[in-house]
N, C-alpha and C positions, 0 to 999 in steps of 0.2 A: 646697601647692606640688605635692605629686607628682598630689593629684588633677587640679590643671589639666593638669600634662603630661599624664596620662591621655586627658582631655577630648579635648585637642588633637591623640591618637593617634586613638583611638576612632574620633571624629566621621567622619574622611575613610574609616577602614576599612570603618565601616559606609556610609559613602556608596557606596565602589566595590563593594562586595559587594552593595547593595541595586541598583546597574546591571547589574552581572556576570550576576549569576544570570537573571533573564528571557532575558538572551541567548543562556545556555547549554542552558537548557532549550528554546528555540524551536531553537537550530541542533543539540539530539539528536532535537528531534521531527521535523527537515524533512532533515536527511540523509540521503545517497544508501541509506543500508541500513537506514532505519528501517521500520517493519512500516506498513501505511496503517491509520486511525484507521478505519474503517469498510469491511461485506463492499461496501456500494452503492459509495464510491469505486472500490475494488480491481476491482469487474468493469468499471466505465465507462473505465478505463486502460485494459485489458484491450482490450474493444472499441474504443478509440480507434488503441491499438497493432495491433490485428487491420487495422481501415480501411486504415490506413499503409502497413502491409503489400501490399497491395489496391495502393494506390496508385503506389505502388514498385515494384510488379513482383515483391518477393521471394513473394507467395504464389500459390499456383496456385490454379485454382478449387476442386478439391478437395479442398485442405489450408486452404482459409477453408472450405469447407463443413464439415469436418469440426472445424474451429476453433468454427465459432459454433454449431454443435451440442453441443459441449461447454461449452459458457457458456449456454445454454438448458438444458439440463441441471444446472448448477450452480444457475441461478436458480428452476428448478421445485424442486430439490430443498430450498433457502433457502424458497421460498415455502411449502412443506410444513411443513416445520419453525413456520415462523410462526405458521400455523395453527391447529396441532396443541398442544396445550397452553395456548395462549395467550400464551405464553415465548416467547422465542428465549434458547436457556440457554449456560451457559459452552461446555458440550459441543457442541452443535448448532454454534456459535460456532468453535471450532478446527476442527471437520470440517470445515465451510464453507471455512475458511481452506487448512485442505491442500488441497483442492479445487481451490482457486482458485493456489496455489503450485505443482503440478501443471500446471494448464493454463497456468500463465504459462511455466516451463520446455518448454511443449510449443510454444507459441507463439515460443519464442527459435529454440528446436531449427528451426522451419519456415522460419522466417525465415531463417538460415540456411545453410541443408542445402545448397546451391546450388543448387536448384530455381527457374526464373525460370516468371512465365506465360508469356513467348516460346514 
């Protein structure tokens, strides 16, 4: 007796838990503040966000020049790394990262600043 009532708890708990969770875990990986799975995603946003920019009018010529020279920079020094050891290791991996959180803050800041190309 008490094991059927068991059963009959059980059964649906573990159903809604075995839906729950996939879901939970896809909406902490895709939420607005989660870190991006890869440096290659992270700079192609970057540069997508720069074009836009471009596009818009918020950037001026030589705040995208000085933008996509710092993302050339980042990606020579990412290809370095690659290189060099054979690795791309934990360390190499966050540097890359601040790098690239740096220029994305530099890129907000330009956007911005109210500087139009007008």
């Amino acid at each position: 007796m008490l094991r059927e009532s068991l059963k009959k708890l059980l059964a649906p708990a573990l159903f809604v838990a075995a839906l729950a969770f996939p879901l939970a875990s896809e909406a902490q990986a895709n939420g607005p503040n989660c870190r991006p799975r890869s440096v290659n995603a992270r700079e192609q946003r970057q540069k997508t966000r720069i074009k836009q920019g471009v596009r818009s009018g918020e950037l001026t010529r030589r705040e995208t020049q000085r933008l996509a020279a710092e993302q050339a920079s980042i990606r020579v020094q990412e290809a370095f790394y690659r290189r060099s050891g054979g690795e791309f290791t934990a360390r190499e991996r966050a540097r890359v990262q601040r790098e690239l959180q740096q220029s994305s803050r530099h890129i907000y800041r330009q956007k911005h600043d109210g500087q139009d190309r007008n």
